[in-house]
N, C-alpha and C positions, 0 to 999 in steps of 0.2 A: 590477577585477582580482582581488578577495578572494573572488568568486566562483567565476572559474577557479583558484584556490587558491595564488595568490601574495601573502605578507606583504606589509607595509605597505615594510619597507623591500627588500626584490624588484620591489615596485609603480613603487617613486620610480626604483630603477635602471631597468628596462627602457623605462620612461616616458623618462625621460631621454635614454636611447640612442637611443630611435626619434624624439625631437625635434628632438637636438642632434647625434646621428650619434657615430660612433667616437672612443674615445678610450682614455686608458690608466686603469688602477683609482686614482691618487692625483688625479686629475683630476677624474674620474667623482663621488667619493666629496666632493670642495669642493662641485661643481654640482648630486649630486644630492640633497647632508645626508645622506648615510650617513655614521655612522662608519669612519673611518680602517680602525681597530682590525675593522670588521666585513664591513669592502667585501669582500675576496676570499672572504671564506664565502658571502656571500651569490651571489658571482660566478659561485661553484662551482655552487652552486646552482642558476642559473637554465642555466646548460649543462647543468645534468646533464637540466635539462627540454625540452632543447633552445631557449632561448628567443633564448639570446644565442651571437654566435659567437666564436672566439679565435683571434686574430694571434700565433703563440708567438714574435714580436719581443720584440729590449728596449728600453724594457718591452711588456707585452703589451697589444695593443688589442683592446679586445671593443667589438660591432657586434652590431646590428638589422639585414641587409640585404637578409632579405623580410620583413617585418613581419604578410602571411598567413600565411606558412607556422610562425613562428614563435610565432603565438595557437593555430592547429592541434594544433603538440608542444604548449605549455601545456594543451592541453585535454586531449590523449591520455594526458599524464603523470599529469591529476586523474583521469580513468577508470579507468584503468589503479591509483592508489592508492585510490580507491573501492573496485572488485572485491576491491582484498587485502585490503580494512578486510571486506566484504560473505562475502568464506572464509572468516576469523578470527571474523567474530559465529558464523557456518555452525557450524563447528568447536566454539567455545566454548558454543553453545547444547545442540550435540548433547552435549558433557559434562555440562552442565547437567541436560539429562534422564533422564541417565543415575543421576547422582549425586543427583537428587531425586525419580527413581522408586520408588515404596515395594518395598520391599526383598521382602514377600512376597508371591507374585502373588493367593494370598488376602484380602492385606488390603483392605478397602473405601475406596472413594473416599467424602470427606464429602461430602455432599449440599450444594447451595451454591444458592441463589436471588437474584433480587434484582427487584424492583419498581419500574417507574416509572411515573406517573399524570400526564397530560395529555397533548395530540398531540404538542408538541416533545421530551418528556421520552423519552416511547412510542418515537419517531420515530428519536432517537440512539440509543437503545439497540438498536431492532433494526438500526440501519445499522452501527454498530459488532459485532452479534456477527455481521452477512453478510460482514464485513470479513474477518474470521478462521474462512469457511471450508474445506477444506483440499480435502476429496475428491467429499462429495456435499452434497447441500439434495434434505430433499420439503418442499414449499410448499402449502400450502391457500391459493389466493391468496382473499384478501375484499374485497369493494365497497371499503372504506378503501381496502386496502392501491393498487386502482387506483388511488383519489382521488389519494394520496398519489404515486405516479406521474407524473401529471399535472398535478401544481399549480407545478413550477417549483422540486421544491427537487434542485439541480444534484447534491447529493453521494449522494444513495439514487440516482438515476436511474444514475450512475458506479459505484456497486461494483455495480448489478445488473447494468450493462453489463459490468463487471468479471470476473463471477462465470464465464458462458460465455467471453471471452478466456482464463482460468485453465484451461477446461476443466474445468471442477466438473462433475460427473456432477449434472444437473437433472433432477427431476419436478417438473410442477405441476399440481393438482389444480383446477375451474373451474365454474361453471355454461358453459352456451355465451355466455351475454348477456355475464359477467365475461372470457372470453377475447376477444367480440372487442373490449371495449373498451381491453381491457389493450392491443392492438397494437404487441406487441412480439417480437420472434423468438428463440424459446426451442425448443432441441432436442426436447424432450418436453414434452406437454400434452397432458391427457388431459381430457373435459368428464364432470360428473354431473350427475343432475338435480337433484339439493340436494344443499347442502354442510352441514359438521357445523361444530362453531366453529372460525374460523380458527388454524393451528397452524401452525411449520415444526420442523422436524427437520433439524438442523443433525451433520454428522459423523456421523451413527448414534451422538454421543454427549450431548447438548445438543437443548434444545427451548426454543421462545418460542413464547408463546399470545399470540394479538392480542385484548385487550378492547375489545369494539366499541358503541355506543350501542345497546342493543336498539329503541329507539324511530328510529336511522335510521342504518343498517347501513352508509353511507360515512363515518361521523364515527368515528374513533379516539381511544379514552379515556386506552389506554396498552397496557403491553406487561411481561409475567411471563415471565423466563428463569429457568428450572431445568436442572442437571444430574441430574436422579435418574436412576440407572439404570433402574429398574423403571416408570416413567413414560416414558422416553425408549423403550426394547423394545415400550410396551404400544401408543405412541403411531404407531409406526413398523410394525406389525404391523398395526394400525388402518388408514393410508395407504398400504399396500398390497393390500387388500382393497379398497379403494375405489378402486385405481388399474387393478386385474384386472378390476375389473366396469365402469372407466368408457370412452369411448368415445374414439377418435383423432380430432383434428385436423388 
């Protein structure tokens, strides 16, 4: 029940009602071990979720007497308090950006890197920055990055499925051998005859370079995320030129 987001002691009443059937709040609150003192708060509560109903006799009897329909309002009422918590992050994030956007549009963003070395390290790291992003991806896809596709790990194969659901504006750049192994359906993909080192361009703001074994081009060593600007322009400028001269799929 603490899933649908009824307390512990909302849990015992409504449980209660739907086992032992109607009855009045001092009754209720002996059979079900709520306190006295707490029963009709709680009482309130669970009507106001629709969960229980009310006899405005004296005294008053509250009942379970469709027990579907009244897991249904339980649910409606966590959704429904989900979304308002889901406006309020909305809300208070957009303040957030606001009030921690540097104040002059001249001023420079710090340059920020971070490094991970081995396949699983590699591997989070770039699943985590396809996670957060917003608008577009250009993708150099590399032998790895296929391997890595196909080997079974459930949570990359999910946000890249994820990425086109979101509508992310996708490019992906490919040998033709590299797209048809990748077989997966991606709005844009373009092939060239050789590719340069693997790279994504994330946002037009952020980049991640794929380090690949030079001695065997499906093995992933690890994975370099930078935001430099002047890297991210030069790189992105780069994958556009090679996406003008490469070929449709």
């Amino acid at each position: 029940m603490k899933a649908l987001g009824l307390n512990s002691y909302e849990s015992k009443v409504f449980l209660t009602l739907c086992e032992r059937g109607a009855m009045d709040g001092k009754t209720l609150s002996k059979i079900s071990g709520v306190p006295l003192g707490r029963i009709y708060d709680v009482l309130r509560d669970l009507e106001h979720k629709g969960a229980i109903y009310v006899q405005n006799s004296r005294p008053k009897i509250y009942a379970v007497p469709d027990v579907e329909r009244a897991i249904e309002n339980i649910m409606r009422s966590k959704v429904e308090e989900i979304q308002k918590e889901i406006g309020e992050m909305k809300v208070l994030a957009e303040e957030l950006k606001k009030e921690l956007r540097p104040r002059r549009k001249e001023e420079s963003i710090r340059t920020f890197w971070s490094l991970a070395m081995g396949i699983e390290r590699g591997i989070d790291l770039i699943t985590q920055k396809l996670e957060g992003v917003q608008k577009s991806l250009l993708n150099v896809i590399s032998p790895s990055e296929v391997q890595i596709f196909h080997s079974g790990r459930k949570k990359f194969a999910r946000v890249v499925a994820n990425l086109s659901e979101r509508e992310v504006e996708i490019k992906l750049l490919a040998t033709l051998e590299i797209a048809e192994k990748f077989n997966h359906p991606i709005p844009e993909m373009r092939v060239v005859d050789e590719l340069p080192l693997p790279f994504t361009v994330l946002d037009d703001r952020e980049v991640l370079i794929k380090v690949e074994n030079p001695a065997k081009r499906d093995e992933l060593l690890g994975a370099l995320y930078m935001n430099d600007r002047k890297l991210v322009e030069s790189l992105r400028e780069f994958f556009m030129e090679l996406w003008e001269n490469g070929k449709e799929i």
